[in-house]
Every structure is written in structure tokens, then in C-alpha cells.
C-alpha positions in Angstrom: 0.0 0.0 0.0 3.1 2.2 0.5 5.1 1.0 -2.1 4.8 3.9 -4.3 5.8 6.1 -2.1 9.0 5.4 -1.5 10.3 7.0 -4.4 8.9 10.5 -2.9 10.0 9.7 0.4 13.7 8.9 -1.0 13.8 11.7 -2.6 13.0 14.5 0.0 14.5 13.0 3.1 17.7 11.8 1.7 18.6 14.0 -1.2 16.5 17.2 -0.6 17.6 17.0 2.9 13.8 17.4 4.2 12.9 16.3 7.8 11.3 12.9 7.5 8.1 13.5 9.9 7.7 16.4 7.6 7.5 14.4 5.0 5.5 11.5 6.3 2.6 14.3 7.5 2.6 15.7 4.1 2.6 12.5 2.2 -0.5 12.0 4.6 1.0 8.9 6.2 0.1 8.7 9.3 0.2 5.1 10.6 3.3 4.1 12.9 3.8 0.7 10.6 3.7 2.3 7.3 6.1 4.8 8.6 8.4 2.0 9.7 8.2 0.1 6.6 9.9 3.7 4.7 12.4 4.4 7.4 14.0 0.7 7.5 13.7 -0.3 4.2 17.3 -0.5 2.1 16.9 -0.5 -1.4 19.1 -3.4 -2.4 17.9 -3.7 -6.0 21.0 -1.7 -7.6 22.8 -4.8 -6.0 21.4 -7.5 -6.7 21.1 -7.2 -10.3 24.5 -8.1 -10.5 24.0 -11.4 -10.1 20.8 -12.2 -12.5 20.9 -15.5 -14.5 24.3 -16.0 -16.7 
């Protein structure tokens, strides 16, 4: 349900150097879970496509 969110989120909190409660209000997310599903995700993707099939 969050999942496209976390593009937004990225970019304000850790590039745009925006306070992340800010963000979260704004975003109108207000729920403790979804919040901690943003701030402790690590986007391993860029990683792990590296080792696809050979």
C-alpha cells in the first residue's frame, strides 16, 4: 500500500535533505507501521542485479 511512495519519500528525506516527519505528514502517512516500513527499508535492488541468471 506504501510502495509507491518510497520514491517520494527517498527523494525528499535523503537527497532534498527534508525532515522525515515532515514528509510522512505531508505524504498523509500517518500510521506508525507504514512509517516504519519507509524508514527501515534498504533499497538493495542496484545490488542485486548483479547477479541475475548468466
Amino acid at each position: 500500500m506504501i510502495a509507491d511512495k518510497w520514491e517520494e519519500y527517498n527523494k525528499r528525506v535523503n537527497i532534498d535533505g527534508e525532515d522525515p516527519a515532515k514528509v510522512f505528514d505531508e505524504m498523509k502517512i500517518k500510521r506508525y507501521c507504514c512509517r516504519r516500513m519507509l524508514i527501515s527499508h534498504v533499497d538493495l535492488i542496484d545490488d542485486i542485479i548483479n547477479y541475475g541468471r548468466k
